[in-house]
N, C-alpha and C positions, 0 to 999 in steps of 0.2 A: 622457038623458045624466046620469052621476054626477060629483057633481062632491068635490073634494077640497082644504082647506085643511090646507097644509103651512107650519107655522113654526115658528124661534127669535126668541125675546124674552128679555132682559134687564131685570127688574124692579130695586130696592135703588136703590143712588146710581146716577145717570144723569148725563152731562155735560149740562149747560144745562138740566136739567129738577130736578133736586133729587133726593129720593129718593123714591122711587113703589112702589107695590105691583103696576103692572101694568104691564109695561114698553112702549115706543114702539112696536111693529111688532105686538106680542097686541091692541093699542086696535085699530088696522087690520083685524085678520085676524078680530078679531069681529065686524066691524061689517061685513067682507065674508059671513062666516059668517050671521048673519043677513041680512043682503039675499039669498043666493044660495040660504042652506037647503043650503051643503054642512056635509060632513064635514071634521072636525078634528085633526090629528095635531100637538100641541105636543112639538118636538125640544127634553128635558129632558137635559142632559149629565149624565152618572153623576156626575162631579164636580163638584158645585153650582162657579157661579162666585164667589169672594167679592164681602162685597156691598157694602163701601169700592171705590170708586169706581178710585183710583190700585192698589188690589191686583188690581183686576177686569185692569186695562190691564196691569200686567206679567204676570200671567200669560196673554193673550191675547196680547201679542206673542213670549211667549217659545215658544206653540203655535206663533204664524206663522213665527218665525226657522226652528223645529228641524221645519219641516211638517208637523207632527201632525195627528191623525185619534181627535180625543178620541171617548170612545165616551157613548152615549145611552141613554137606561132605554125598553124596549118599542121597540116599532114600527110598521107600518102596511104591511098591502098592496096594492100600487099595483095590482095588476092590474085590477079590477072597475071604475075609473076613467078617465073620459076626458078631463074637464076636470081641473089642477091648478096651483091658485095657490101661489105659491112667497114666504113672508115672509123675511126678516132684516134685520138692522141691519148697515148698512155700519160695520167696526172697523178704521179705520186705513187705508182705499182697498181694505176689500175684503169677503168675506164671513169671517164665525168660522170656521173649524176647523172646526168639530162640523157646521157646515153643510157642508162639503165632504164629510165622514166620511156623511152621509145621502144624499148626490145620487151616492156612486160605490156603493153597496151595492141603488142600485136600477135597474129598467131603465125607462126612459121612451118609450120606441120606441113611438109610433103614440098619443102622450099631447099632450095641448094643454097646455103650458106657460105660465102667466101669473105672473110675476114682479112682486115690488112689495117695496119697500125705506123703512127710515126711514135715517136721518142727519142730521148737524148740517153738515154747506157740501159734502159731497164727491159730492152726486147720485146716481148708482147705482155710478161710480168706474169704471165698465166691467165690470162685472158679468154684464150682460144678456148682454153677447157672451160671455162665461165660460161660462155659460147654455148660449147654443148650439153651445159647441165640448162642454162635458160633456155634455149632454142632445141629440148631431148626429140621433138620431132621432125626437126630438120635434117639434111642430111652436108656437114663440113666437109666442102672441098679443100682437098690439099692441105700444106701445114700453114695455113697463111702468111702472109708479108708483111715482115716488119721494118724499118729503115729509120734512121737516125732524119731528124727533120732538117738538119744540118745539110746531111746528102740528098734527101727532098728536092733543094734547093738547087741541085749539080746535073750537069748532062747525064754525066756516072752514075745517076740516082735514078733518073729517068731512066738509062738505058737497063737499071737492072731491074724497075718494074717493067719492063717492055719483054723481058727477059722469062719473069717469072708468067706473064701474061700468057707467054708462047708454050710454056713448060704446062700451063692448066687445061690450054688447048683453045681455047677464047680467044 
C-alpha cells in the first residue's frame, strides 16, 4: 500500500501561536510523513497569503464570502495511492478555499481517506462529513484528528498524534 500526505499550512503570523516559519498542520503532516514513510504533496496557493496575521483573515474571508477556488502551483497524482491523509487548518468553521479548489480537481473513488486538522476551539467544525459528501467514493478512516495548533507546537501534541497514528494501525 502507497501512502500519500496531502496539505495546506499557513506559516508567518498565526493566531495564538505568534509568527512561525512552519505553520500548525505542516508540524503534523511531517511528523505523520516520517512515521508512515508516505509521500508529500504541500498545496502552495499561487497567491502567497499575506503574512500579517489581520490581512491573512480578510482575504480568506473574502475567498469564503465570493466562494472562490484560489489556484495552487503543481500538483500530485492521486492515482497510484491508496492510503491518503488529508491536512488543513480549520479558518473560520471551515476548511480555505484553496483546500476545496484541490479535493474537486481530483478523484478519490476507491482511496482511504484520513483526515486531520489544526485550529484554535472550533474542532474539525464539520469538516470530516464535508469529507465524505465531496470525497462519497472514498472510504474515511477513523474519526479524524484534530488538535489545537497551539499544542501542534508541544512534545504533548506530537505524542498524541503519534498516539492516534498507532490507534489507526499505520
Amino acid at each position: 500500500m502507497k501512502s500519500l500526505v496531502v496539505y495546506f499550512s499557513r506559516a508567518d503570523e498565526n493566531y495564538n501561536v505568534g509568527t512561525v516559519e512552519v505553520g500548525n498542520t505542516e508540524l503534523l503532516a511531517k511528523e505523520i510523513i516520517a512515521k508512515t514513510g508516505a509521500d508529500e504533496f504541500k498545496i502552495e496557493p499561487k497567491d502567497k497569503y499575506p503574512a500579517v496575521y489581520q490581512e491573512a483573515i480578510e482575504r480568506a474571508t473574502e475567498e469564503r464570502r465570493s466562494d472562490a477556488r484560489p489556484e495552487y502551483i503543481g500538483d500530485v497524482d492521486i492515482a497510484g495511492y491508496d492510503t491518503i491523509f488529508f491536512g488543513y487548518p480549520i479558518w473560520w468553521g471551515d476548511m480555505p478555499m484553496v483546500v476545496y479548489n484541490f479535493i474537486e480537481k481530483h478523484n478519490f473513488d476507491g482511496k482511504t481517506v484520513i483526515p486531520f486538522n489544526t485550529h484554535e476551539g472550533s474542532g474539525n467544525a464539520g469538516t470530516y462529513e464535508k469529507f465524505a459528501e465531496l470525497m462519497s467514493g472514498a472510504t474515511l478512516k477513523g474519526d479524524g484528528f484534530n488538535m489545537s495548533g497551539s499544542t501542534a507546537r508541544t512534545e504533548e501534541g506530537i505524542r498524541k498524534l503519534d498516539e492516534w497514528l498507532e490507534e489507526l494501525g499505520v
